[in-house]
ZADO-1210 file (C-alpha; in nm, 4 decimals, padded with zeros to 6 digits):
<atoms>
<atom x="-01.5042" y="01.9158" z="-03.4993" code="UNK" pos="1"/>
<atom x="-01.1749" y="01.7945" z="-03.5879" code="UNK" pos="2"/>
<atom x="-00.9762" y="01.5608" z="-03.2707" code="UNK" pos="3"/>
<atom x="-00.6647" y="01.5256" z="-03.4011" code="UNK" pos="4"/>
<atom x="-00.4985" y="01.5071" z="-03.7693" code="UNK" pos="5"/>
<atom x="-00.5564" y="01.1862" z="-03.9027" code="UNK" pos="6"/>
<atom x="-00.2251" y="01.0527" z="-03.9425" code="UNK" pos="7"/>
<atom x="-00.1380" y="01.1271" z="-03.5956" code="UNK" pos="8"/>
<atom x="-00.4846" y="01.0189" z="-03.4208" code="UNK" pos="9"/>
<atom x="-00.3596" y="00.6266" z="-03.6183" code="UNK" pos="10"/>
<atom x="-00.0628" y="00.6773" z="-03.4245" code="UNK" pos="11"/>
<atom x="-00.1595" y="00.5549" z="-03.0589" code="UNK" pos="12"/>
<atom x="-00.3228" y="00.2409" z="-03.1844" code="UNK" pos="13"/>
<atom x="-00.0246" y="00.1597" z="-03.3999" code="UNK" pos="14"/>
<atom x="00.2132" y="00.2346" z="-03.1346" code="UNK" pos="15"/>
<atom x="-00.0029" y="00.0154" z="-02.8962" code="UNK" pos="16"/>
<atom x="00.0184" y="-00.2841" z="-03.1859" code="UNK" pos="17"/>
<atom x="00.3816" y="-00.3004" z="-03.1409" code="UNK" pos="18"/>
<atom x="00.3823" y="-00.3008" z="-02.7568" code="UNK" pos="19"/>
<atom x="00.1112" y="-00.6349" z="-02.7650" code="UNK" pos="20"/>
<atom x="00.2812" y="-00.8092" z="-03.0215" code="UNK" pos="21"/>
<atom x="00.6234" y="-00.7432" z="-02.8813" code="UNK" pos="22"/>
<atom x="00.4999" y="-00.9097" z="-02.4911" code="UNK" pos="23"/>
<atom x="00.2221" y="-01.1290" z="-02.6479" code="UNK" pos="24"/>
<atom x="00.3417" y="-01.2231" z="-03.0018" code="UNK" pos="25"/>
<atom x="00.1263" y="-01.2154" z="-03.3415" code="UNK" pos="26"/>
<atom x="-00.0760" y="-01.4827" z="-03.2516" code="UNK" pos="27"/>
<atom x="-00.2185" y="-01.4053" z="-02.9048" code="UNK" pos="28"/>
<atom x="-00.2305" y="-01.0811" z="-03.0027" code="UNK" pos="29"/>
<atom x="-00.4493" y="-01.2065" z="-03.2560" code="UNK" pos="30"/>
<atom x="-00.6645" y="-01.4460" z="-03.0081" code="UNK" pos="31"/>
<atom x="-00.7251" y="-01.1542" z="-02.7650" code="UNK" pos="32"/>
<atom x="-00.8304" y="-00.9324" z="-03.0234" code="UNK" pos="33"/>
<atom x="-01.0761" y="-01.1677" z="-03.1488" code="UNK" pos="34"/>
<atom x="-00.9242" y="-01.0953" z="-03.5047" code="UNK" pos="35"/>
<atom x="-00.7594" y="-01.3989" z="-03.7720" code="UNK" pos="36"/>
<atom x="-00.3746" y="-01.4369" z="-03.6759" code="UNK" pos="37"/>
<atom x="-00.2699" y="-01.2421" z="-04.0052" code="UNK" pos="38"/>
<atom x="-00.4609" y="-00.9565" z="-03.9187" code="UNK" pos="39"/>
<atom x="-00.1729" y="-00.7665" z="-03.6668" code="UNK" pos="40"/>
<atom x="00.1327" y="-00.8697" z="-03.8708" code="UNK" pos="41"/>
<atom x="-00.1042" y="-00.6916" z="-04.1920" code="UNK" pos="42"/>
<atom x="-00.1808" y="-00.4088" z="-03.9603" code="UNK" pos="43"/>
<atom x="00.1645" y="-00.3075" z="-03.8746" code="UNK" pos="44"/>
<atom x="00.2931" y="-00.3680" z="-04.2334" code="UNK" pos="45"/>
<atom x="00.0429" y="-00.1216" z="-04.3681" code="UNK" pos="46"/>
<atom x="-00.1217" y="-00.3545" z="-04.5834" code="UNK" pos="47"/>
<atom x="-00.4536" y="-00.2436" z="-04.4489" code="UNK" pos="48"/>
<atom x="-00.5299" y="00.0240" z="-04.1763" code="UNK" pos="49"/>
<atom x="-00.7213" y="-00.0839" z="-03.8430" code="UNK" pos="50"/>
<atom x="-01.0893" y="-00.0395" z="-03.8226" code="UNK" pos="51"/>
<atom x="-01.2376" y="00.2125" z="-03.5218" code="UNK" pos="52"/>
<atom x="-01.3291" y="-00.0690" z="-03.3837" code="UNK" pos="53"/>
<atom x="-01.0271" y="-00.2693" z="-03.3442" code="UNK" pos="54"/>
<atom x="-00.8516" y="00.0534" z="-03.2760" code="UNK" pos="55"/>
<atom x="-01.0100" y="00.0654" z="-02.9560" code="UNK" pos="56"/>
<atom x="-00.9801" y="-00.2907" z="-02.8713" code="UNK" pos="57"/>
<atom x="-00.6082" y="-00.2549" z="-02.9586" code="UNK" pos="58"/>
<atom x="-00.5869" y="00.0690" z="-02.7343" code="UNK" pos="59"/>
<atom x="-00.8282" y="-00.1354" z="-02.4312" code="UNK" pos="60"/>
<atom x="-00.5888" y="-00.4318" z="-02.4197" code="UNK" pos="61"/>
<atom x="-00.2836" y="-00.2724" z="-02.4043" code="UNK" pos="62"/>
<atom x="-00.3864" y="-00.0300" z="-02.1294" code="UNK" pos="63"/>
<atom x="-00.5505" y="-00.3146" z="-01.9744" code="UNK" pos="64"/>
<atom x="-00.2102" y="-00.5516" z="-01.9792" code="UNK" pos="65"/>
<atom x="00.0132" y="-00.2120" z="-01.8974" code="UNK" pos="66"/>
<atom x="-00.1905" y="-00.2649" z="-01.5942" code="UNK" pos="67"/>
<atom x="-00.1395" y="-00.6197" z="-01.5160" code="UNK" pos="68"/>
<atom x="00.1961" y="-00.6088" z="-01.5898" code="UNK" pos="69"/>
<atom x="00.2407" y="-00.4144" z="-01.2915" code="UNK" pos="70"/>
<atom x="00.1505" y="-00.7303" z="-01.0944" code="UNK" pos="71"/>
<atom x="00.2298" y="-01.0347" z="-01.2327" code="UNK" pos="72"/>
<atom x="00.4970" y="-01.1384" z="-01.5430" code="UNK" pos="73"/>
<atom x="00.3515" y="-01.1296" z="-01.8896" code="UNK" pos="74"/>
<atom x="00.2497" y="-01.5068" z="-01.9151" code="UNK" pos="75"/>
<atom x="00.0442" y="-01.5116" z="-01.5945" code="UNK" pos="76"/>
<atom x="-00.0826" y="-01.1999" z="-01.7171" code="UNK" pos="77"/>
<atom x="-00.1925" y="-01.3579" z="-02.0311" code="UNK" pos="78"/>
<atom x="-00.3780" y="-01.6202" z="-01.7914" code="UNK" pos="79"/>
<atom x="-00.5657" y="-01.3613" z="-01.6570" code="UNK" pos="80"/>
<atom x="-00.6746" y="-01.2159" z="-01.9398" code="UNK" pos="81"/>
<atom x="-00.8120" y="-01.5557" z="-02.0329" code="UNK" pos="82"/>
<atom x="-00.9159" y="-01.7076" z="-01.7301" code="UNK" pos="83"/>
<atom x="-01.2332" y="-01.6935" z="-01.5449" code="UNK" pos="84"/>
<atom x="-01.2578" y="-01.4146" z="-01.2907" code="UNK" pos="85"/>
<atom x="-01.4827" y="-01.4403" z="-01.0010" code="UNK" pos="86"/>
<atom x="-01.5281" y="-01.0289" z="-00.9882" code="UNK" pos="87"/>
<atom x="-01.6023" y="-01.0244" z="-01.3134" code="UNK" pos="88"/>
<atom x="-01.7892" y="-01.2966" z="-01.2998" code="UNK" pos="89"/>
<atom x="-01.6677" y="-01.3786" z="-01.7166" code="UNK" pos="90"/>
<atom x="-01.3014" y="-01.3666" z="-01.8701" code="UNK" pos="91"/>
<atom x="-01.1629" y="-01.0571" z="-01.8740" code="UNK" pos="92"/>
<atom x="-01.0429" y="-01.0672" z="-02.2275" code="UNK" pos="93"/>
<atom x="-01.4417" y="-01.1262" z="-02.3271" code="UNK" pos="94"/>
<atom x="-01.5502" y="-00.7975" z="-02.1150" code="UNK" pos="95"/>
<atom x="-01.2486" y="-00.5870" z="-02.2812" code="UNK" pos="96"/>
<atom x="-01.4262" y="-00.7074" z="-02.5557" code="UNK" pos="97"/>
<atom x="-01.7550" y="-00.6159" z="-02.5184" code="UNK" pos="98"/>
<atom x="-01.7572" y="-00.3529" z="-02.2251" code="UNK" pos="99"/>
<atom x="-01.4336" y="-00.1921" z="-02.3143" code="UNK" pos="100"/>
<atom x="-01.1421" y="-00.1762" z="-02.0449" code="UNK" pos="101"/>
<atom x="-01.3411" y="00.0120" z="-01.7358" code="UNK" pos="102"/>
<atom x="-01.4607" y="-00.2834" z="-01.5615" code="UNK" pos="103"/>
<atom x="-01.1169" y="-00.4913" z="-01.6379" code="UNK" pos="104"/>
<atom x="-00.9480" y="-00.2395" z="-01.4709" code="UNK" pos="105"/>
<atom x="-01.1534" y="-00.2272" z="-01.1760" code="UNK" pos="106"/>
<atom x="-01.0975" y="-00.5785" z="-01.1541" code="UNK" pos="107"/>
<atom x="-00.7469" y="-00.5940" z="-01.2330" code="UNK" pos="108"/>
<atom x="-00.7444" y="-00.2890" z="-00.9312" code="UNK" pos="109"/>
<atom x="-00.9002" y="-00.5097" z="-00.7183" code="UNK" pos="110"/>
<atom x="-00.6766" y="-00.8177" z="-00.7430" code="UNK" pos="111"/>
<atom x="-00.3595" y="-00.5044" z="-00.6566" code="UNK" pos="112"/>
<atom x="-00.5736" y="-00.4679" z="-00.3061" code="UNK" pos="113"/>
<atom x="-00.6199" y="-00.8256" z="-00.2783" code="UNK" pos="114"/>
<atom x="-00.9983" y="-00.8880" z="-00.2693" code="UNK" pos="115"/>
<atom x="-01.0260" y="-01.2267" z="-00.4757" code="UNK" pos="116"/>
<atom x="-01.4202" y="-01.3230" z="-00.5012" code="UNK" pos="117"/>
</atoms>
């Protein structure tokens, strides 16, 4: 079963590249993704492709930080990312990580309604 032609199924994650290193820069783009700081500017050169794997972190934070953006300006949503949060009970940036972006979000939806833990 074929999803999507592979050129365009690359495209989303690309697309999502340029949106975190144009409010985050190379280098925290980098730090969130847990990846060295050369790896995005290589990734959106073309000099290598990115893996499944950092595809869907790539695809996670930026859907995750579209979200925050919504409430707070881009450095304090940085902060979050990399702070400790009580409903999560870890940083947010090390569930994206390891969870993927479902329980961020729920977190990130309960900071909009206001219930801080």
């Amino acid at each position: 079963m074929v999803l999507a032609e592979p050129g365009v199924a690359y495209e989303a994650p690309a697309r999502s590249l340029e949106r975190l290193v144009g409010v985050l820069g190379n280098n925290r783009t980098a730090e969130l993704l847990g990846v060295t700081a050369s790896q995005p500017s290589r990734w959106r050169r073309g000099l290598e492709r990115i893996g499944v794997e950092n595809q869907r972190r790539v695809l996670d934070l930026d859907y995750a930080l579209s979200r925050l953006l919504l409430l707070y300006p881009p450095r304090q949503a940085q902060i979050w990312l990399g702070s400790h949060n009580a409903w999560l009970g870890a940083l947010p940036i090390d569930v994206l990580k390891t969870q993927g972006a479902s329980r961020v979000i729920q977190a990130i939806d309960a900071e909009a309604q206001g219930a801080y833990l």
